[in-house]
TORBAKE-905026 format. One record per residue (C-alpha): x, y, z; residue in three letters. Coordinates in steps of 0.1 Angstrom, whole numbers, plus 5000, padded with zeros to 4 digits. Example, Ala and Ser with C-alpha at 12.3 -4.5 7.8 and 13.67 -1.06 7.14 Angstrom:
2
@c1:5123; c2:4955; c3:5078; type:ALA
@c1:5137; c2:4989; c3:5071; type:SER
END
This chain:
268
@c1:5000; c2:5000; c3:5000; type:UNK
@c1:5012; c2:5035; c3:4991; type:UNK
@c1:4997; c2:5065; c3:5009; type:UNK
@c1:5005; c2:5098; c3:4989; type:UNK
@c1:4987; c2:5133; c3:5010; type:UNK
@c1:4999; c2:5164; c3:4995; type:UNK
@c1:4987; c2:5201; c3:5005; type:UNK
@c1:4949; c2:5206; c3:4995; type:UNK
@c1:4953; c2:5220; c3:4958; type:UNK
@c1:4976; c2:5188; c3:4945; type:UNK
@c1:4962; c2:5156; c3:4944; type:UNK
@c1:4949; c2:5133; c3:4975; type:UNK
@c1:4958; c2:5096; c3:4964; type:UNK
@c1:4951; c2:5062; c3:4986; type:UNK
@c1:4965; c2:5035; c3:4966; type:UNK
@c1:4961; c2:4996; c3:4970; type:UNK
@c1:4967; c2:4965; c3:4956; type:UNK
@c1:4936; c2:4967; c3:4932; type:UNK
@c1:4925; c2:5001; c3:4928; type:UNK
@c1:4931; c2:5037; c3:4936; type:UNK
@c1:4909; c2:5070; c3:4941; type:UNK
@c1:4921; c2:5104; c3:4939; type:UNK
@c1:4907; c2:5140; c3:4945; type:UNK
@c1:4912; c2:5170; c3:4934; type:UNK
@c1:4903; c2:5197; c3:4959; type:UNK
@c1:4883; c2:5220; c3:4925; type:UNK
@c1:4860; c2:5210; c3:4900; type:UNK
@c1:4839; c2:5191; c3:4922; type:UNK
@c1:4809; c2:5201; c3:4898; type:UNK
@c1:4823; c2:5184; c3:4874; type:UNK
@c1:4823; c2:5151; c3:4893; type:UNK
@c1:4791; c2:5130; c3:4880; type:UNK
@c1:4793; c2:5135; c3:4846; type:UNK
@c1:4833; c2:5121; c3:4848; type:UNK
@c1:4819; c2:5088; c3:4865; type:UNK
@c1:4797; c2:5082; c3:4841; type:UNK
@c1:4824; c2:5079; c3:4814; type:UNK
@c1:4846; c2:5059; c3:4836; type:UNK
@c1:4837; c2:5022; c3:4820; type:UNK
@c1:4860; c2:5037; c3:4791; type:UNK
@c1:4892; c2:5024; c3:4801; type:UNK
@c1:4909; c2:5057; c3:4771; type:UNK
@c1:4887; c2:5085; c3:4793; type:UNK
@c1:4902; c2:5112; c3:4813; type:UNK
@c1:4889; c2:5146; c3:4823; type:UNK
@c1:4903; c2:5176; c3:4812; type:UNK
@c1:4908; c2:5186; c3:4844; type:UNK
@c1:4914; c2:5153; c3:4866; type:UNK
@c1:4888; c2:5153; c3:4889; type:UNK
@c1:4872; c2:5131; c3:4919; type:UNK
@c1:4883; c2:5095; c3:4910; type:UNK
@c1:4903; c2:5103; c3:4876; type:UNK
@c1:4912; c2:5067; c3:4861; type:UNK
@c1:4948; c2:5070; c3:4841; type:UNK
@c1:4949; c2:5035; c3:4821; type:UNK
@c1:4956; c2:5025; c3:4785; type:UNK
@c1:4966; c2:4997; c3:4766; type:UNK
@c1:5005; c2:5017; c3:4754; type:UNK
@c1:5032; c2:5036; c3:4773; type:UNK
@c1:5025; c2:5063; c3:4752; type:UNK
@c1:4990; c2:5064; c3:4752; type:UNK
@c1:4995; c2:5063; c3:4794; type:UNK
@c1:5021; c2:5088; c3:4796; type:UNK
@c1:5000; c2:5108; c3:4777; type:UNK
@c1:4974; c2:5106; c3:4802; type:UNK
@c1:4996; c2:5114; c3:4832; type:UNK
@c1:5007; c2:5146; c3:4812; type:UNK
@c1:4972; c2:5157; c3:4808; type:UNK
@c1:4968; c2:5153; c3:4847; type:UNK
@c1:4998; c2:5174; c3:4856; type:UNK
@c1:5019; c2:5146; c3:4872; type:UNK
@c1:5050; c2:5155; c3:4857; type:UNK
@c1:5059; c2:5190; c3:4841; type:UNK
@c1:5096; c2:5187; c3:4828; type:UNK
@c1:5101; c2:5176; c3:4796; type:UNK
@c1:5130; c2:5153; c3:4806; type:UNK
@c1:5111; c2:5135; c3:4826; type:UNK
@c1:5085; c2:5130; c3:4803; type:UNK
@c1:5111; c2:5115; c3:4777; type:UNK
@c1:5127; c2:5090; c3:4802; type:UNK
@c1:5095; c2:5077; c3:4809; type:UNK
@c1:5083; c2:5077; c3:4772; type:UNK
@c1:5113; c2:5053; c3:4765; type:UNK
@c1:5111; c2:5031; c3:4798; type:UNK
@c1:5084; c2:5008; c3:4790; type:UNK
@c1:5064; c2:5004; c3:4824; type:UNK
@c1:5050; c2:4970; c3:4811; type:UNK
@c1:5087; c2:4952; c3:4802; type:UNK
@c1:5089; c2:4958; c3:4843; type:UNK
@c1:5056; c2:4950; c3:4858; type:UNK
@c1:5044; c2:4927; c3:4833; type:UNK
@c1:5008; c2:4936; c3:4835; type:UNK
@c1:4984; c2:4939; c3:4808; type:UNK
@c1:4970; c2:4976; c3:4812; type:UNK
@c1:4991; c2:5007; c3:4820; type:UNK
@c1:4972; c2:5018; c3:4848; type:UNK
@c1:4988; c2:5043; c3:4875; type:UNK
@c1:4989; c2:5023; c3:4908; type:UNK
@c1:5016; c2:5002; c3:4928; type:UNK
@c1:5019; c2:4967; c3:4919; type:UNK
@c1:5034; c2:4937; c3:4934; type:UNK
@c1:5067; c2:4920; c3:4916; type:UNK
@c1:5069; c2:4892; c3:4938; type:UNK
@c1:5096; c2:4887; c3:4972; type:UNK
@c1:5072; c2:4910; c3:4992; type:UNK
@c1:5087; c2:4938; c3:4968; type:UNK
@c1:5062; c2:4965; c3:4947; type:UNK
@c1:5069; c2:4988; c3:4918; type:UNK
@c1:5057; c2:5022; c3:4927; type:UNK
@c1:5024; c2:5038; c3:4910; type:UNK
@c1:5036; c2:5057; c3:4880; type:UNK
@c1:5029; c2:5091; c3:4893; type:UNK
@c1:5053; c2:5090; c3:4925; type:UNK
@c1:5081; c2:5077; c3:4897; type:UNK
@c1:5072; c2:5108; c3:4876; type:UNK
@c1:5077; c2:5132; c3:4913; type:UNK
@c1:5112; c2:5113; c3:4919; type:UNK
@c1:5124; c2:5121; c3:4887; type:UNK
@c1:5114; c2:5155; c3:4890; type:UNK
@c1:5125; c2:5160; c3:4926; type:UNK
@c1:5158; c2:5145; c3:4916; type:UNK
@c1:5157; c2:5164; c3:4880; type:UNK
@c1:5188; c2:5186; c3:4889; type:UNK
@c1:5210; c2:5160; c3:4901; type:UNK
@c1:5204; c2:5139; c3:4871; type:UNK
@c1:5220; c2:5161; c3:4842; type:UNK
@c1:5240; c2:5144; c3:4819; type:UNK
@c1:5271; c2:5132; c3:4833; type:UNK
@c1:5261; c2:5127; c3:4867; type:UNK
@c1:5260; c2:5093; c3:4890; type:UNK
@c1:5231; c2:5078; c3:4908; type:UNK
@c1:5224; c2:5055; c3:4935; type:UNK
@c1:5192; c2:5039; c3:4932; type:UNK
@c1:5189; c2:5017; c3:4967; type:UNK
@c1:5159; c2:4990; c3:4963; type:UNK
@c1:5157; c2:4988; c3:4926; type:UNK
@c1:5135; c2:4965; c3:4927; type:UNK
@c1:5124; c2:4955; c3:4891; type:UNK
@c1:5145; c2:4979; c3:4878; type:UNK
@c1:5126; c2:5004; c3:4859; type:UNK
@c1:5139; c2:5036; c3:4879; type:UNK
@c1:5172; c2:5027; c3:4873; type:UNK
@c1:5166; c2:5023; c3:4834; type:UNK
@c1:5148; c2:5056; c3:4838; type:UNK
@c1:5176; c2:5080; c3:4858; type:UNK
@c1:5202; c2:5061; c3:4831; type:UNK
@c1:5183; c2:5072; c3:4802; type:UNK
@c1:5185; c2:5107; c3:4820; type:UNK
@c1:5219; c2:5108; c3:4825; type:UNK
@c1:5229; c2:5096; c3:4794; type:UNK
@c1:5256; c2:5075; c3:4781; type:UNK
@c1:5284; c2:5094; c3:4802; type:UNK
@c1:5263; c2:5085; c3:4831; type:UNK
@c1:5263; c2:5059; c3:4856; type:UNK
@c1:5238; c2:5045; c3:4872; type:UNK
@c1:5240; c2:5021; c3:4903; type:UNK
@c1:5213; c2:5000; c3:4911; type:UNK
@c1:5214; c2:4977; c3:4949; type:UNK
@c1:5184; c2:4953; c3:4962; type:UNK
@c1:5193; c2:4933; c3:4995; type:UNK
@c1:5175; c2:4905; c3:4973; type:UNK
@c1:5197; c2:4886; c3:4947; type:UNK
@c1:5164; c2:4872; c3:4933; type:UNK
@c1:5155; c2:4909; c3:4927; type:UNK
@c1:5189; c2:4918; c3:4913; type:UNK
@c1:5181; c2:4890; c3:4889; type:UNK
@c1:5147; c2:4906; c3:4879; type:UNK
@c1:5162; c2:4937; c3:4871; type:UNK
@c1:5189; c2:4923; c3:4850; type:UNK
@c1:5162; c2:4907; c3:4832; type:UNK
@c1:5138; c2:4934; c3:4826; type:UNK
@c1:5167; c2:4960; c3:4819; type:UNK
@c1:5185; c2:4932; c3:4794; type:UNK
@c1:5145; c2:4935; c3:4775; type:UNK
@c1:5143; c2:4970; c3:4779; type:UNK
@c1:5178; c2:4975; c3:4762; type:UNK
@c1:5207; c2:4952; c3:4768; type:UNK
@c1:5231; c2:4980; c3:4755; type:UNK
@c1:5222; c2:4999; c3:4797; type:UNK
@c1:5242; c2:4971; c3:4812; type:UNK
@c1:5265; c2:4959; c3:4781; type:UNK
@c1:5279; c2:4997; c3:4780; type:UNK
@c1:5279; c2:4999; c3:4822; type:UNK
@c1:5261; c2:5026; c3:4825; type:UNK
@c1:5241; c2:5005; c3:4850; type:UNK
@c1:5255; c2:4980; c3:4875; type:UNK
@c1:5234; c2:4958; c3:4898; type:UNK
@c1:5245; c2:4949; c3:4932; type:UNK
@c1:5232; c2:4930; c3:4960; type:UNK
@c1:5238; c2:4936; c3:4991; type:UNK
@c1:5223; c2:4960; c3:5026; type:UNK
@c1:5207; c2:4997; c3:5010; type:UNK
@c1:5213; c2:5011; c3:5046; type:UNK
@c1:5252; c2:5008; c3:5037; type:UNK
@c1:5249; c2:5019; c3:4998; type:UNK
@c1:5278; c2:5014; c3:4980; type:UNK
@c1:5311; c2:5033; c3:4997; type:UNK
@c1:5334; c2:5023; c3:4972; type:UNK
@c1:5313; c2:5042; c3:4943; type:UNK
@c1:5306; c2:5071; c3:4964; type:UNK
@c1:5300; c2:5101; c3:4958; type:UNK
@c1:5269; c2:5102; c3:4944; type:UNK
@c1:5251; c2:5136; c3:4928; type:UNK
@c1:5215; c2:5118; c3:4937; type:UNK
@c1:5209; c2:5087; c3:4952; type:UNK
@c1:5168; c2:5076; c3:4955; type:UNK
@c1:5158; c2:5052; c3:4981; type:UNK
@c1:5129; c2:5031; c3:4970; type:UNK
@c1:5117; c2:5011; c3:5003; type:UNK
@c1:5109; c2:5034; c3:5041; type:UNK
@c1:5140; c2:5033; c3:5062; type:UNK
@c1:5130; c2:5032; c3:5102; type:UNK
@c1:5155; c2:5059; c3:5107; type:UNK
@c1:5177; c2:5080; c3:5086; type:UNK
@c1:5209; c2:5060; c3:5072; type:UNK
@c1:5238; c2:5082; c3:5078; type:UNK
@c1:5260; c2:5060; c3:5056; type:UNK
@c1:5238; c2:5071; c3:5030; type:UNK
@c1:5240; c2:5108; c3:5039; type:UNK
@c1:5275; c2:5103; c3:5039; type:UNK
@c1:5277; c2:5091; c3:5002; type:UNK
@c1:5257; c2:5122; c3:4988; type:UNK
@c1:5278; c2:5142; c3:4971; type:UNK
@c1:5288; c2:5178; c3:4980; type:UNK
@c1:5259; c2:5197; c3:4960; type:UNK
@c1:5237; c2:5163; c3:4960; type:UNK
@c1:5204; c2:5155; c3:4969; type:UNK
@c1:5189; c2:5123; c3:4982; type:UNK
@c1:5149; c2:5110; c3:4982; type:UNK
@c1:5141; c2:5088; c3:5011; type:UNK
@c1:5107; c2:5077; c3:5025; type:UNK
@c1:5115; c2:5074; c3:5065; type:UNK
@c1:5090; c2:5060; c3:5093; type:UNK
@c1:5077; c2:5031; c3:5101; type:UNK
@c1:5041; c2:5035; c3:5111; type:UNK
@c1:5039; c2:5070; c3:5099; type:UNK
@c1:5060; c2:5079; c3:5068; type:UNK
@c1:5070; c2:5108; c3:5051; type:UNK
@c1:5097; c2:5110; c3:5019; type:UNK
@c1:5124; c2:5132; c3:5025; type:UNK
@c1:5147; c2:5156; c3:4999; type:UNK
@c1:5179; c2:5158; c3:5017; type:UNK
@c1:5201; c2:5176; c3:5005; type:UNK
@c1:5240; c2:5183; c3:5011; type:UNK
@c1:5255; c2:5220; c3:5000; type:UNK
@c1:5284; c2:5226; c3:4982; type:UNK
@c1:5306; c2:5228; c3:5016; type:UNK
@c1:5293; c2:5197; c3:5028; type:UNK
@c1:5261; c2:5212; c3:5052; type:UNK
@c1:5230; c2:5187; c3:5055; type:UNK
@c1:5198; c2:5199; c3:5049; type:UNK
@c1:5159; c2:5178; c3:5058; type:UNK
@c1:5131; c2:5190; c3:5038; type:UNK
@c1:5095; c2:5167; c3:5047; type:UNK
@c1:5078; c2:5169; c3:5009; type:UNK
@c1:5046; c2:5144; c3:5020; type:UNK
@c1:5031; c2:5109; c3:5031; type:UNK
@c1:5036; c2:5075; c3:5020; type:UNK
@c1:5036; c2:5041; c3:5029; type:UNK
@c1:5063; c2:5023; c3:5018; type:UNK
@c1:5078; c2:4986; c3:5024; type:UNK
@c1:5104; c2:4987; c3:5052; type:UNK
@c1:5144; c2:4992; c3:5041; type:UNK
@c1:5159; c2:4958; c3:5051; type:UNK
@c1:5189; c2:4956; c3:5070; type:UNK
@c1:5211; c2:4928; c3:5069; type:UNK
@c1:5226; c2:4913; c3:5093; type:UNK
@c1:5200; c2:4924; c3:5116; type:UNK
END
């Protein structure tokens, strides 16, 4: 389950496992005549009211649809996920935007809070730049913050799961084998609340799974000028934009509410 509660005029989003509902706090006039047209699985409202339904049998045709609803507003973004296919790494039949389960007690976000990483992390992913991306899962963020950083880029994915390190191999090897051929991405296993020391610094690095606390070995691998997205909590849950300033001073910024599967520690 993924909780998302933003300020009243953004959207109000309560995922699960087979559905989703989202508000808009405007054009509540507008409401009955959208939920009539919501048997058409290609219908979205102009302006995304109460219950807007963002599915579609393409990537494009989807992306599209989160574009009409404001999810993302940088171009970038929009091209990265244009070119990662959602369905190579959640194998489902309809592109619809909602978290769902890849197996290991593991989840691939809803769509929309992979469009707000890429945008919170935007600046720290210019071409050039190096990226962490701890819990990668099925691996679609990592194919997406490589395609933004381009081939002088590096991308490096970890999952304390090898059976999930495997999956994104897999998916990214479908996607485009040329990612991991050229090394722009490397997947390792092993414990996200150490990251990877020996590739550190990194100009971003995402966190894709709540850490109880926050991992200062991870703070300590953002680079000078860096920025790092973390959900933190255990009951309650918040993601995090931490960032570090160009002479090394931390900075915590709260952005909103989520629920999240926990950060494994090894070991433990």
């Amino acid at each position: 389950i993924e909780w998302n509660n933003t300020s009243s005029d953004h959207l109000f989003e309560f995922h699960r496992a087979f559905g989703e509902a989202s508000t808009r706090s405007e054009d509540f006039n507008s409401i009955s005549n959208d939920v009539k047209q919501r048997s058409n699985p290609n219908f979205i409202s102009n302006t995304c009211p109460m219950f807007y339904v963002a599915t579609a049998k393409t990537n494009s045709a989807f992306i599209d649809q989160l574009k009409r609803c404001d999810i993302f507003s940088s171009s970038r973004v929009e091209q990265a996920m244009r070119e990662t296919d959602r369905r190579i790494y959640s194998k489902t039949v309809d592109y619809q935007d909602r978290p769902e389960p890849i197996g290991y007690n593991a989840t691939i976000s809803a769509p929309h809070m992979h469009a707000q990483c890429l945008e919170w992390l935007e600046d720290h992913l210019q071409p050039g730049m190096k990226v962490l991306d701890v819990g990668c899962g099925s691996g679609y963020l990592s194919a997406a913050f490589s395609r933004m950083v381009g081939p002088e880029g590096k991308v490096i994915g970890i999952d304390y799961l090898p059976e999930l390190v495997e999956m994104s191999k897999k998916n990214i090897e479908e996607d485009d084998p040329e990612l991991l051929k050229s090394g722009r991405i490397t997947l390792l296993q092993g414990d996200g609340w150490k990251g990877v020391p020996d590739e550190a610094p990194f100009d971003c690095i995402h966190v894709g799974a709540a850490a109880a606390t926050f991992p200062q070995a991870l703070i300590d691998q953002i680079k000078n000028g860096g920025r790092m997205i973390i959900p933190v909590g255990e009951f309650d849950q918040y993601i995090y934009q931490i960032d570090k300033s160009t002479d090394g001073e931390v900075s915590k910024k709260k952005l909103h509410g989520v629920r999240y599967v926990p950060l494994v520690k090894l070991g433990k």
